[in-house]
PDB file as gemmi writes it, atoms N, CA and C in Angstrom:
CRYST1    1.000    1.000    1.000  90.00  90.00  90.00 P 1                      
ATOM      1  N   UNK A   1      -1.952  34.008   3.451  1.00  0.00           N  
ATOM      2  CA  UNK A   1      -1.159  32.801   3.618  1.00  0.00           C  
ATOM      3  C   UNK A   1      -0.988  32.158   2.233  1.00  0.00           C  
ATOM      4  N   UNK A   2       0.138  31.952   1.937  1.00  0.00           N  
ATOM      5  CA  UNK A   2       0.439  30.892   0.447  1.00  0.00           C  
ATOM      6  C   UNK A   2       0.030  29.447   0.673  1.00  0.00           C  
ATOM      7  N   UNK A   3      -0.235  29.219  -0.288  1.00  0.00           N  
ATOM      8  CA  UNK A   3      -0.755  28.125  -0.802  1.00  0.00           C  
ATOM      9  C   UNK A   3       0.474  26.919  -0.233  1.00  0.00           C  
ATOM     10  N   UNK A   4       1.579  27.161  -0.412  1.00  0.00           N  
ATOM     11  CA  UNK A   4       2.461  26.203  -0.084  1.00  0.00           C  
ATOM     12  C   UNK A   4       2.379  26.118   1.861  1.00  0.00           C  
ATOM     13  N   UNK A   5       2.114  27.283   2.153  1.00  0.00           N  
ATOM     14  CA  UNK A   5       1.977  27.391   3.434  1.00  0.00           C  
ATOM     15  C   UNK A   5       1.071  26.416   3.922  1.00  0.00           C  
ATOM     16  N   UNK A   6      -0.001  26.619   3.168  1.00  0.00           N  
ATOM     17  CA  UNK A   6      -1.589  26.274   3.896  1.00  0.00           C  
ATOM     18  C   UNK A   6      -1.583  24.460   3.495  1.00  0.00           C  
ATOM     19  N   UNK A   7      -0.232  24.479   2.660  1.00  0.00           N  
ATOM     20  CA  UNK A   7      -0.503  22.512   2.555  1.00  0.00           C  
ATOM     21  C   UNK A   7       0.145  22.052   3.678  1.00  0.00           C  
ATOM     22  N   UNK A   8       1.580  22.810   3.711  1.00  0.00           N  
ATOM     23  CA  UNK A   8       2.221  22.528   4.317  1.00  0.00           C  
ATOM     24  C   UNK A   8       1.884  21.917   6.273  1.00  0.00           C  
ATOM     25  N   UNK A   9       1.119  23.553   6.205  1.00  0.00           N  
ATOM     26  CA  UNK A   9       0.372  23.262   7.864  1.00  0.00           C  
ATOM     27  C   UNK A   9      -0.983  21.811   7.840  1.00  0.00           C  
ATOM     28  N   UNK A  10      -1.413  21.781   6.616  1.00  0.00           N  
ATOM     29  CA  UNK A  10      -2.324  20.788   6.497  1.00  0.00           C  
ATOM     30  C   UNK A  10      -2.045  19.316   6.455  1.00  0.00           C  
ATOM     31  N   UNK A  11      -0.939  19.228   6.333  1.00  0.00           N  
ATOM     32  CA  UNK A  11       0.417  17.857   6.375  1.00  0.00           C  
ATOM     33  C   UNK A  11       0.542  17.611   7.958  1.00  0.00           C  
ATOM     34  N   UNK A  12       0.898  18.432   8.755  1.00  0.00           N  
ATOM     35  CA  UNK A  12       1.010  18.554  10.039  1.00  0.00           C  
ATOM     36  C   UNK A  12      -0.332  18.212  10.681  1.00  0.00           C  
ATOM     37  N   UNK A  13      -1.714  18.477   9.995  1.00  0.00           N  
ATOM     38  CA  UNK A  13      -2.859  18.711  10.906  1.00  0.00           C  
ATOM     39  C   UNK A  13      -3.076  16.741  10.399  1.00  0.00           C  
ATOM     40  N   UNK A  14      -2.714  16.482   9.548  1.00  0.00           N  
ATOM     41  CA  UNK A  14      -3.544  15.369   8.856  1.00  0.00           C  
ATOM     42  C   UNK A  14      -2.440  14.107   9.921  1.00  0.00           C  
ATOM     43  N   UNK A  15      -1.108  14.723   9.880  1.00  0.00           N  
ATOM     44  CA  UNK A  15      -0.019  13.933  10.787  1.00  0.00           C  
ATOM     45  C   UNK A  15      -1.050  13.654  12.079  1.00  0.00           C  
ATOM     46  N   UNK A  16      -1.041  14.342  12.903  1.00  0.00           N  
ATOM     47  CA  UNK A  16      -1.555  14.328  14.071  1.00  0.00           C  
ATOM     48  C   UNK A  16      -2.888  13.347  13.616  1.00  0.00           C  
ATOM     49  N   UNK A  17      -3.713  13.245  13.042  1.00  0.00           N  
ATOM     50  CA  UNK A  17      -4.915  12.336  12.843  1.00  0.00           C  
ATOM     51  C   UNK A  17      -4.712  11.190  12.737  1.00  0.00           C  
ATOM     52  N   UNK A  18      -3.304  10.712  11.855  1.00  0.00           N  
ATOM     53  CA  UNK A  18      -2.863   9.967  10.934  1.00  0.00           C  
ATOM     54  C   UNK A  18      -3.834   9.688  10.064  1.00  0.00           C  
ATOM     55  N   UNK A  19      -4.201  10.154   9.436  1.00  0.00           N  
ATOM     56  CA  UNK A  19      -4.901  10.448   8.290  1.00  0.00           C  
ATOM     57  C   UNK A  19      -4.400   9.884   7.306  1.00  0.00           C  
ATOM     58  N   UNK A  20      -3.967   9.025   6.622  1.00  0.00           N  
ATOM     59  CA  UNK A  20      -2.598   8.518   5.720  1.00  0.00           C  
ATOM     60  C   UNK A  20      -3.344   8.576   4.345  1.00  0.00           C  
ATOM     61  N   UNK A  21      -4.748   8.413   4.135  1.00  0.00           N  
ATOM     62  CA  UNK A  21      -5.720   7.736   2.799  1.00  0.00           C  
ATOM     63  C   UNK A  21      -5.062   9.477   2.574  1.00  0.00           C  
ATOM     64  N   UNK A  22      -5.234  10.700   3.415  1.00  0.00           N  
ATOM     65  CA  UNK A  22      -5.240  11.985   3.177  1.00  0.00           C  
ATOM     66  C   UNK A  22      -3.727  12.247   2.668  1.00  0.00           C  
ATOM     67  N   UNK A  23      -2.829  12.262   3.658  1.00  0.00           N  
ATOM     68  CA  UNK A  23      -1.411  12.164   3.398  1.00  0.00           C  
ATOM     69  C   UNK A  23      -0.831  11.379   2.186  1.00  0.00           C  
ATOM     70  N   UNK A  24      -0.996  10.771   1.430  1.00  0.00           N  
ATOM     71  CA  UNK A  24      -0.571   9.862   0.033  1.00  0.00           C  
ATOM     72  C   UNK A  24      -1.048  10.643  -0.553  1.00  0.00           C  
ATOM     73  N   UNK A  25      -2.107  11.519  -0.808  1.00  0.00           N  
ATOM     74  CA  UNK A  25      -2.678  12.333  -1.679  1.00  0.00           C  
ATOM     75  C   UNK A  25      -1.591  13.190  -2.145  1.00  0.00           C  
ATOM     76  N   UNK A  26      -0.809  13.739  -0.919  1.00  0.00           N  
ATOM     77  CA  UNK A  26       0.215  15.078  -1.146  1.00  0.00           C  
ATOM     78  C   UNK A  26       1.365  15.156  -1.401  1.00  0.00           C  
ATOM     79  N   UNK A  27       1.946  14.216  -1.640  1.00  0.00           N  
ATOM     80  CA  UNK A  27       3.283  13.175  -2.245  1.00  0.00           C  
ATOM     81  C   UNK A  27       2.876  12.634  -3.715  1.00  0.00           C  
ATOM     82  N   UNK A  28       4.009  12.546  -4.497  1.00  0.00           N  
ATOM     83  CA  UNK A  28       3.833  11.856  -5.377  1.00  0.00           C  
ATOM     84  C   UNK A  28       5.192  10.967  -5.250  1.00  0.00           C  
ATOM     85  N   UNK A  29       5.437  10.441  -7.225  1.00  0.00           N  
ATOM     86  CA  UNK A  29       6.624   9.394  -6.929  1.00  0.00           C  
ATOM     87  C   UNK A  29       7.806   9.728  -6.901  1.00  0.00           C  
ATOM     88  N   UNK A  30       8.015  11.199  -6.943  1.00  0.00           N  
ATOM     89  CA  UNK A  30       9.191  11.860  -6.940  1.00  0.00           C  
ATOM     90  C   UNK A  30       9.686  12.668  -5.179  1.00  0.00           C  
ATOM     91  N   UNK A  31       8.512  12.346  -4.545  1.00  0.00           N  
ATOM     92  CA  UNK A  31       9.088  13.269  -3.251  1.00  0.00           C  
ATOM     93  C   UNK A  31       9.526  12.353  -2.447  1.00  0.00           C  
ATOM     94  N   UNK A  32      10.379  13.013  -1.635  1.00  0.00           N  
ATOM     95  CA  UNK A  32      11.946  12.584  -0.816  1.00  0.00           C  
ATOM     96  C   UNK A  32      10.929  12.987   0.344  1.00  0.00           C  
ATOM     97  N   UNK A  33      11.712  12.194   1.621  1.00  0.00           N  
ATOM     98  CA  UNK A  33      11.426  12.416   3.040  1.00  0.00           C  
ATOM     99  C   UNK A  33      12.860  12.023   3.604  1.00  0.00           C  
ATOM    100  N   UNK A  34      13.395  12.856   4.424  1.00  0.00           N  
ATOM    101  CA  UNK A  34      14.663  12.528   4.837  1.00  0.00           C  
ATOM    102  C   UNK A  34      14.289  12.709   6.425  1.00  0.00           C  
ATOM    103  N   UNK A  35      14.210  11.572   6.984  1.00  0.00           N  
ATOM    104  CA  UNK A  35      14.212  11.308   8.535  1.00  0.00           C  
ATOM    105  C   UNK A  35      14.763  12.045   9.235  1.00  0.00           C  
ATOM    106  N   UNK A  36      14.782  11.768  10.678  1.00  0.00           N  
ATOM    107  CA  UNK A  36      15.615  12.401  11.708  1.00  0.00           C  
ATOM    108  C   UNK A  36      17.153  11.622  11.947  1.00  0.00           C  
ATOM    109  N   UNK A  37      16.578  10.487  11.569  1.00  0.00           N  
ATOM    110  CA  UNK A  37      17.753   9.554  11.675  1.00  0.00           C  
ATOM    111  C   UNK A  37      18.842   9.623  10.442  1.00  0.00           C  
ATOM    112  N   UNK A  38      18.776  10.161   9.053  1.00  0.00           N  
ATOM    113  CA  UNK A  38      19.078  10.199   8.111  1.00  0.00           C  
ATOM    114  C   UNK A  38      18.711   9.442   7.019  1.00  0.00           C  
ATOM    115  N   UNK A  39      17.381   8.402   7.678  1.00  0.00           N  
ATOM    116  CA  UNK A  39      17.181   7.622   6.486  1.00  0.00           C  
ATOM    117  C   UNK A  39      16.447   8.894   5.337  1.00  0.00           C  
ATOM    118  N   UNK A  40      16.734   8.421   4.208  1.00  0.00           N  
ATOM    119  CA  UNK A  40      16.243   8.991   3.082  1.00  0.00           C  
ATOM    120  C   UNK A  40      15.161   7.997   2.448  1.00  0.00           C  
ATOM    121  N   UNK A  41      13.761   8.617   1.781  1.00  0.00           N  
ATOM    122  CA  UNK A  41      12.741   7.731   1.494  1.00  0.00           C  
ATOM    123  C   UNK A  41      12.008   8.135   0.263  1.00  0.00           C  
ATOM    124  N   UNK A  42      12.316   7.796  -0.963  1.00  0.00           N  
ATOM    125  CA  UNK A  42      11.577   7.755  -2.207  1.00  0.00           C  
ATOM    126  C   UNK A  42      10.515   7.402  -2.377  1.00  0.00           C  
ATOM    127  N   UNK A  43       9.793   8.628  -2.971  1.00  0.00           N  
ATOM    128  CA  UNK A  43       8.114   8.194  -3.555  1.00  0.00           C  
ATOM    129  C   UNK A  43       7.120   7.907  -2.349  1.00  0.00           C  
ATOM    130  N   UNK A  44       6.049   8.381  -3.095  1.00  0.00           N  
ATOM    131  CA  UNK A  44       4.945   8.151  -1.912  1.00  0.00           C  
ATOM    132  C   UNK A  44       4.365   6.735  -1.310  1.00  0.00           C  
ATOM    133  N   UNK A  45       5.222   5.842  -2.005  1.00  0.00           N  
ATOM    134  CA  UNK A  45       4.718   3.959  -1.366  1.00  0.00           C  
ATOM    135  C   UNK A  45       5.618   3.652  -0.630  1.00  0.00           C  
ATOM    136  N   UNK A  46       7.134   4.732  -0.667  1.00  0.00           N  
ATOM    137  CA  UNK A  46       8.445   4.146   0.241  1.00  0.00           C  
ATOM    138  C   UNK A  46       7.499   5.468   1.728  1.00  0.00           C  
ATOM    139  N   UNK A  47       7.576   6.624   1.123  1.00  0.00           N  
ATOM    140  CA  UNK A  47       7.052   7.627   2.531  1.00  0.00           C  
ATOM    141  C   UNK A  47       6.339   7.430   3.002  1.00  0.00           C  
ATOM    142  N   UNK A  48       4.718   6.038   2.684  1.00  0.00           N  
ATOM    143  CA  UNK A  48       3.909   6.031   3.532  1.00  0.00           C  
ATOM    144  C   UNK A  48       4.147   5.029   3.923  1.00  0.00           C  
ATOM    145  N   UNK A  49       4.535   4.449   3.284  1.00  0.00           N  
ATOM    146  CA  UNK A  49       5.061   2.835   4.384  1.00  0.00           C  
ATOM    147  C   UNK A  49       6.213   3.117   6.041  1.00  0.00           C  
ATOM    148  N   UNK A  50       6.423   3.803   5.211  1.00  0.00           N  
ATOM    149  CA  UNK A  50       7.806   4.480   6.598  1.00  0.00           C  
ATOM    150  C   UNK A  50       6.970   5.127   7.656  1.00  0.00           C  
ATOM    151  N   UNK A  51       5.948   6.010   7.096  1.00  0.00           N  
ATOM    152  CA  UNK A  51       4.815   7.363   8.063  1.00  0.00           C  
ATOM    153  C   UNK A  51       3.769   5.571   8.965  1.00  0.00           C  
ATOM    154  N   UNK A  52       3.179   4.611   8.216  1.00  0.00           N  
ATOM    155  CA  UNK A  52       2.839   3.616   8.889  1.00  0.00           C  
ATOM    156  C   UNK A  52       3.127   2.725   9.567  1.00  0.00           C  
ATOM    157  N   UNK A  53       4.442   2.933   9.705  1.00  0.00           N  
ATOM    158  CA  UNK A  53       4.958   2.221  10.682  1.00  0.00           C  
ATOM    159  C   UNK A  53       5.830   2.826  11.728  1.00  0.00           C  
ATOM    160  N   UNK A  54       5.958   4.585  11.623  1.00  0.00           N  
ATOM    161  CA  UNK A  54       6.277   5.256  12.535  1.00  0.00           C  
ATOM    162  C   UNK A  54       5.065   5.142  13.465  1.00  0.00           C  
ATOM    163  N   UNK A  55       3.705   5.860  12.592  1.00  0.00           N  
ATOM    164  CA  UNK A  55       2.743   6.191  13.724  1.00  0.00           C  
ATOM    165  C   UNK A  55       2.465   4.603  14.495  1.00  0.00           C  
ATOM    166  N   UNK A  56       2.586   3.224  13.647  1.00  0.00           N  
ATOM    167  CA  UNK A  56       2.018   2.436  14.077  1.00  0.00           C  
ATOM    168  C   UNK A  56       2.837   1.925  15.402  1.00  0.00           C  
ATOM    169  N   UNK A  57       3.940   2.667  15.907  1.00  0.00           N  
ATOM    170  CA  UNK A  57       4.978   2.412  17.037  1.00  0.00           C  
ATOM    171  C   UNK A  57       4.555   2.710  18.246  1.00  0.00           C  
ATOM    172  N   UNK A  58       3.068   3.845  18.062  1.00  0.00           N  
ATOM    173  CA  UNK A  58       2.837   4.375  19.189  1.00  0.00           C  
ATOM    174  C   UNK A  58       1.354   3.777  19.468  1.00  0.00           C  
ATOM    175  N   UNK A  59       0.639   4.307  20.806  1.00  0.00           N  
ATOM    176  CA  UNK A  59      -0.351   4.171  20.754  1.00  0.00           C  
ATOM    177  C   UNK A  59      -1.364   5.767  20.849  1.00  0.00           C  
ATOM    178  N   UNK A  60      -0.370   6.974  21.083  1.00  0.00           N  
ATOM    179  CA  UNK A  60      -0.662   8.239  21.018  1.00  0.00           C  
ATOM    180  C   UNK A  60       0.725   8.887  20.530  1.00  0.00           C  
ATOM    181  N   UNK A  61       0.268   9.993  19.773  1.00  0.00           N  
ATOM    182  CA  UNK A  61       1.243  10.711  19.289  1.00  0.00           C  
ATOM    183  C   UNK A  61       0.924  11.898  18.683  1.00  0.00           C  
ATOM    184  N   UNK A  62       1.589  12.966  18.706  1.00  0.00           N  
ATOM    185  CA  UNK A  62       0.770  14.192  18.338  1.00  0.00           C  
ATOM    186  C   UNK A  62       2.331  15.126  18.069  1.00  0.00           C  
ATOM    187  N   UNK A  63       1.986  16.250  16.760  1.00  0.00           N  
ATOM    188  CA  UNK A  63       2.696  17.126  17.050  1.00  0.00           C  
ATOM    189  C   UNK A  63       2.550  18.337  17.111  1.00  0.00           C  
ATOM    190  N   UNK A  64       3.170  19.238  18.016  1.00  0.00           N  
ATOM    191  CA  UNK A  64       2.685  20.560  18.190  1.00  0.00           C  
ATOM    192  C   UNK A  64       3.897  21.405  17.753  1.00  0.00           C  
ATOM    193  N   UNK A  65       3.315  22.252  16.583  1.00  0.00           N  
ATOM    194  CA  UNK A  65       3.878  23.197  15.991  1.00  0.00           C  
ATOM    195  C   UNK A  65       4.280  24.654  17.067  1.00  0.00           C  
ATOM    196  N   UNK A  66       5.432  24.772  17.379  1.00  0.00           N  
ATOM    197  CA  UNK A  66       5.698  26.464  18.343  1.00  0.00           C  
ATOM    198  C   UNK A  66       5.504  27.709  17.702  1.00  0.00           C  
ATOM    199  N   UNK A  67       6.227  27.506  16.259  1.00  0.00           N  
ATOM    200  CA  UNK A  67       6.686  28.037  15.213  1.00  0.00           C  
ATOM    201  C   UNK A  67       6.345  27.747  13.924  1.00  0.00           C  
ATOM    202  N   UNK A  68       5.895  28.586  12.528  1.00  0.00           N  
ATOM    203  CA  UNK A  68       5.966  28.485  11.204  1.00  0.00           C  
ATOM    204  C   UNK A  68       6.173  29.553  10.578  1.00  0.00           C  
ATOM    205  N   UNK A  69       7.471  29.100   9.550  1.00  0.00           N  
ATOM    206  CA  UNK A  69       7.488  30.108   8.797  1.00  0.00           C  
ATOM    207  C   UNK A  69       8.191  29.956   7.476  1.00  0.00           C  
ATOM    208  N   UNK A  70       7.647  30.961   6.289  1.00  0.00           N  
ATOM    209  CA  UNK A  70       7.665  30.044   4.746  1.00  0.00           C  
ATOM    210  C   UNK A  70       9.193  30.890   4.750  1.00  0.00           C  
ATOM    211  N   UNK A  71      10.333  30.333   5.031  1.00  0.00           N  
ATOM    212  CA  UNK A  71      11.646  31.179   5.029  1.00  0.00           C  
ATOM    213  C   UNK A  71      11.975  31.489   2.954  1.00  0.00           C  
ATOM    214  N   UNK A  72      11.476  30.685   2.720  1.00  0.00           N  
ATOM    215  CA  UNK A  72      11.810  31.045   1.299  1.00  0.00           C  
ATOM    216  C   UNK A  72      10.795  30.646   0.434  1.00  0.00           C  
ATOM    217  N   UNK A  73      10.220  31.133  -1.187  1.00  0.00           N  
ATOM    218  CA  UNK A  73       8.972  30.597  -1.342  1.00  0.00           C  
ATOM    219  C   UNK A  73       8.693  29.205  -1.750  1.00  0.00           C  
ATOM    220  N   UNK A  74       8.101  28.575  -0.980  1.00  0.00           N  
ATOM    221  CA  UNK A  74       7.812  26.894  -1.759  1.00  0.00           C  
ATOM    222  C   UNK A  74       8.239  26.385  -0.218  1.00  0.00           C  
ATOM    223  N   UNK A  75       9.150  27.214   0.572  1.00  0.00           N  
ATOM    224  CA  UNK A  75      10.206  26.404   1.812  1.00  0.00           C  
ATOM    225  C   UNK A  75       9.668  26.712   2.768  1.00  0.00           C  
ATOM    226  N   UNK A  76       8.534  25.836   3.859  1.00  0.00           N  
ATOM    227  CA  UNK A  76       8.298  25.949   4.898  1.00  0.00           C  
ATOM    228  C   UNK A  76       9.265  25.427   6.352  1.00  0.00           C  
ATOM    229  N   UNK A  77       9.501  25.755   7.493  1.00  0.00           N  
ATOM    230  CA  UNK A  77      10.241  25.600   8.520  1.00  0.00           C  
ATOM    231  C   UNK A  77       9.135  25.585   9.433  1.00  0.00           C  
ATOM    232  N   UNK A  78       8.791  24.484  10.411  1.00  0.00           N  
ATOM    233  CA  UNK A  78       8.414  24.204  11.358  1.00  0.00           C  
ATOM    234  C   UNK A  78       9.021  23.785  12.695  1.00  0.00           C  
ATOM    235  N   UNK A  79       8.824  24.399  13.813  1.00  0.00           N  
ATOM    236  CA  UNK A  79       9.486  23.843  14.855  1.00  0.00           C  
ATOM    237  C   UNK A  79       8.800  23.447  16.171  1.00  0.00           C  
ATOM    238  N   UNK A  80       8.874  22.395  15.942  1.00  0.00           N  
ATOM    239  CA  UNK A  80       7.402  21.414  16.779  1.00  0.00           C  
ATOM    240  C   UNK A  80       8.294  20.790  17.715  1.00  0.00           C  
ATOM    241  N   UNK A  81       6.921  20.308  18.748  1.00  0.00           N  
ATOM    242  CA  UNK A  81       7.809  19.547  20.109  1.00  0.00           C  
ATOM    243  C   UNK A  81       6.478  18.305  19.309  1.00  0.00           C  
ATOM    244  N   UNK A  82       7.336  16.916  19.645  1.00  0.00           N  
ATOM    245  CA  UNK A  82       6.739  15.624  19.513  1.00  0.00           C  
ATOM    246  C   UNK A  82       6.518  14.556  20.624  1.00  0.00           C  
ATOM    247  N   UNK A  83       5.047  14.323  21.241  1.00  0.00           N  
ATOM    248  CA  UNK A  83       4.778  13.996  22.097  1.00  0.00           C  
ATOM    249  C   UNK A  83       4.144  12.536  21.919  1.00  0.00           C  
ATOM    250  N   UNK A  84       4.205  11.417  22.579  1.00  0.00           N  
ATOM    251  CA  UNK A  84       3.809  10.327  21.897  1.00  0.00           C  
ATOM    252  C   UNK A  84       3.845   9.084  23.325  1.00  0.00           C  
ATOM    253  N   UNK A  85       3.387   8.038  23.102  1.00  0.00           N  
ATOM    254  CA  UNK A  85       3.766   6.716  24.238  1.00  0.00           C  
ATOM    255  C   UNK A  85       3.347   5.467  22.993  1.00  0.00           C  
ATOM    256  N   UNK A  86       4.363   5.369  23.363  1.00  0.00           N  
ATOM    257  CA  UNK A  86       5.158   3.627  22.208  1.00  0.00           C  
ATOM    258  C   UNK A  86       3.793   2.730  23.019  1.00  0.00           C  
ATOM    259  N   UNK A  87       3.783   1.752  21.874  1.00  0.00           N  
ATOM    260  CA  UNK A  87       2.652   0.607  22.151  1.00  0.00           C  
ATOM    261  C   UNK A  87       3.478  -0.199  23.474  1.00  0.00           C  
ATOM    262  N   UNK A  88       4.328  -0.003  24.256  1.00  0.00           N  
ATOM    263  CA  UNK A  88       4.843  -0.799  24.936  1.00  0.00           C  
ATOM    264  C   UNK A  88       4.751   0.296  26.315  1.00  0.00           C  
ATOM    265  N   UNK A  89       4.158   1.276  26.207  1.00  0.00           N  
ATOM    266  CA  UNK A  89       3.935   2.304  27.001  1.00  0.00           C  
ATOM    267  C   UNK A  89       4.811   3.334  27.305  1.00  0.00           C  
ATOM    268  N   UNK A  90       5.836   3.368  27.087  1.00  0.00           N  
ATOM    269  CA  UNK A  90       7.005   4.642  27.332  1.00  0.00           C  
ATOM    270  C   UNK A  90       6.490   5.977  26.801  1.00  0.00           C  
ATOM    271  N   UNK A  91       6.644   6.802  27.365  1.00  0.00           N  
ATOM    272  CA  UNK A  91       6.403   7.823  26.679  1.00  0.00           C  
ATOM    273  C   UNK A  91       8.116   8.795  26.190  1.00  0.00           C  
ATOM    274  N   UNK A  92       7.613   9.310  25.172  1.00  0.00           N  
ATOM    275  CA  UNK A  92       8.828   9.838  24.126  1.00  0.00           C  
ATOM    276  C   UNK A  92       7.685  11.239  23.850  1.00  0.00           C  
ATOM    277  N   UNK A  93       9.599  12.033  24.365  1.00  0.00           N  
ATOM    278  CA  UNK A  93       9.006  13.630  23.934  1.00  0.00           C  
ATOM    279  C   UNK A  93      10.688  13.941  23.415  1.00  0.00           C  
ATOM    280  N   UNK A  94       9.785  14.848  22.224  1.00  0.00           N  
ATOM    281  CA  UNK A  94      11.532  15.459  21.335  1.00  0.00           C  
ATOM    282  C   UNK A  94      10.781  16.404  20.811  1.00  0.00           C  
ATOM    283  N   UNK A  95      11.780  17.272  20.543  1.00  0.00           N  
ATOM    284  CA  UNK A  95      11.870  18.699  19.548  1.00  0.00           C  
ATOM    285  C   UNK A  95      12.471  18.292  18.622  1.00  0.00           C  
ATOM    286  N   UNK A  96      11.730  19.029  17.311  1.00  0.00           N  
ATOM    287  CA  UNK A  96      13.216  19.658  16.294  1.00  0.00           C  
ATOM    288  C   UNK A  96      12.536  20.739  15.277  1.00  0.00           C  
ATOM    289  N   UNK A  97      13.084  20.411  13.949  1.00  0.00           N  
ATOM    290  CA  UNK A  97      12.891  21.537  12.909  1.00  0.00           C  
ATOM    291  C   UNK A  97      12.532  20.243  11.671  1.00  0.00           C  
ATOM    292  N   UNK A  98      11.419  20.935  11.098  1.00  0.00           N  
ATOM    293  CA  UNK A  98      10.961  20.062   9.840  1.00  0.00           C  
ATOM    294  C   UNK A  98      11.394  21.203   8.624  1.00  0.00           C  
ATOM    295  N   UNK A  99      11.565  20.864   8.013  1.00  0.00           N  
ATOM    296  CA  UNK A  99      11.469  21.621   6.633  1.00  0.00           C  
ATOM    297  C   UNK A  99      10.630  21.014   5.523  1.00  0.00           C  
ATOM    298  N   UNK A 100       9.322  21.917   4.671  1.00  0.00           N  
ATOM    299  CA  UNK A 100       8.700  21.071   3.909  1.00  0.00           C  
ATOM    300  C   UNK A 100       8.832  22.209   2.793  1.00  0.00           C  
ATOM    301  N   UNK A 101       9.189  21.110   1.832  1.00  0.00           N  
ATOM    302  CA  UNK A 101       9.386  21.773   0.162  1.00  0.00           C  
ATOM    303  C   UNK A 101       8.510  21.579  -0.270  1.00  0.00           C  
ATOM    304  N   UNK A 102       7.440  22.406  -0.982  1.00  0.00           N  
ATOM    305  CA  UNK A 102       6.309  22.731  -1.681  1.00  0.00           C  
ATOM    306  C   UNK A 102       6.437  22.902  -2.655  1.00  0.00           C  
ATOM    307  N   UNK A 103       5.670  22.324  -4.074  1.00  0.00           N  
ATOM    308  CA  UNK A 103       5.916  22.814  -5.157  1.00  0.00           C  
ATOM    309  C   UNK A 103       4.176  22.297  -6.629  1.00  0.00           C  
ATOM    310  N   UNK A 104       3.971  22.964  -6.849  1.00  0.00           N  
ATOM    311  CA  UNK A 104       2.509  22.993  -7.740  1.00  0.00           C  
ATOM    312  C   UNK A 104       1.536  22.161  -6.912  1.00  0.00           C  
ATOM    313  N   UNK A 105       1.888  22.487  -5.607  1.00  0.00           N  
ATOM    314  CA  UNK A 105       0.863  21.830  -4.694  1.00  0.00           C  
ATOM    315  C   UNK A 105       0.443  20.601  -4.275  1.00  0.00           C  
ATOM    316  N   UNK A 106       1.884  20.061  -4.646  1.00  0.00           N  
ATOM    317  CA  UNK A 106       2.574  18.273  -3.742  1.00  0.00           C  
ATOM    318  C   UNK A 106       3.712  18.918  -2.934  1.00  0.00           C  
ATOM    319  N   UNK A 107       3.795  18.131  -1.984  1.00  0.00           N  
ATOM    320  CA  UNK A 107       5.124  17.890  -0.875  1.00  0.00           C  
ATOM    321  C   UNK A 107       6.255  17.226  -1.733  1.00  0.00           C  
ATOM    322  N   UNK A 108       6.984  18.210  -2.074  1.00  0.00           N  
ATOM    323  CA  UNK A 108       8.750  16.925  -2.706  1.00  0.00           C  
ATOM    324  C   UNK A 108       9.704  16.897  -2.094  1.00  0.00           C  
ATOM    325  N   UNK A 109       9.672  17.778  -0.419  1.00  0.00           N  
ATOM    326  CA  UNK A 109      10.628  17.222   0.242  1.00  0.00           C  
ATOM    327  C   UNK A 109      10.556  17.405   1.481  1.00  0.00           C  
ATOM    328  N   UNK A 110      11.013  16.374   2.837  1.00  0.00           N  
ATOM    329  CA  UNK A 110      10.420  16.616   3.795  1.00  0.00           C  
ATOM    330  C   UNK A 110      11.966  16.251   4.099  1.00  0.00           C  
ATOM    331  N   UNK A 111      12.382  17.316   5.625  1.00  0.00           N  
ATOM    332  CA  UNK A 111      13.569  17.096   6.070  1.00  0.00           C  
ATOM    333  C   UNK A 111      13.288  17.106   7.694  1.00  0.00           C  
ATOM    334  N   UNK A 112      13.849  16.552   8.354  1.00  0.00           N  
ATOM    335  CA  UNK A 112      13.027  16.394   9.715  1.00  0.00           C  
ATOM    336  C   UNK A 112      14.475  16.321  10.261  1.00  0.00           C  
ATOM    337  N   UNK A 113      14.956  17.275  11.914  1.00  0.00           N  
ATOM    338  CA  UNK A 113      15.841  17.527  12.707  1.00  0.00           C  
ATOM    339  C   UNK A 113      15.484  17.463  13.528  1.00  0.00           C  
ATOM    340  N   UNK A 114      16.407  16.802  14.658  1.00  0.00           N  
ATOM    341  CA  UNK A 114      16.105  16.992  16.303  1.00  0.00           C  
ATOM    342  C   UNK A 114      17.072  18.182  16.297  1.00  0.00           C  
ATOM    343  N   UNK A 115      16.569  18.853  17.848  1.00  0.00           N  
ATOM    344  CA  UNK A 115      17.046  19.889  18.413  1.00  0.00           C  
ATOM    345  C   UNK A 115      18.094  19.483  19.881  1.00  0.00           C  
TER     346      UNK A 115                                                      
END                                                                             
């Protein structure tokens, strides 16, 4: 398994914890996160502020990977179902496709699709 692989899946494992002290580690001030919605998010104080107030929407939330695979080197593709219930109790389930760009062993780009 590559190295870009093994962060990549480790981004996903630390997601599910919300682990965030962990997650800021793997970003710096140059990596992009481009939402599902299309927002676009600079640097790791704009991506974790955005990741803390996604997870902080829910009161459970988890994602489960179906699929991984490094389609090109540095370029991981994930295709996860996202399972979760909002602090107001609803529960929210979606699919899509993440793409995570790897590079000297920071995250510089995260692209996130519904299906």
């Amino acid at each position: 398994m590559s190295k870009a692989l093994e962060l990549a899946k480790y981004y996903f494992d630390l997601s599910n914890q919300s682990d965030f002290s962990e997650i800021e580690k793997i970003f710096d001030q140059s990596s992009t996160f481009c939402a599902r919605d299309g927002v676009i998010y600079l640097g790791v104080q704009d991506i974790m502020a955005m990741q803390r107030l996604h997870h902080g929407s829910y009161s459970t939330l988890k994602w489960i990977v179906n699929e991984v695979e490094e389609v090109k080197p540095g370029i991981i593709r994930f295709d996860f179902d996202f399972e979760g219930t909002t602090q107001g109790g609803e529960s929210v389930r979606m699919s899509g496709v993440e793409f995570v760009v790897v590079d000297r062993g920071i995250i510089r780009h995260i692209d996130v699709r519904s299906q």
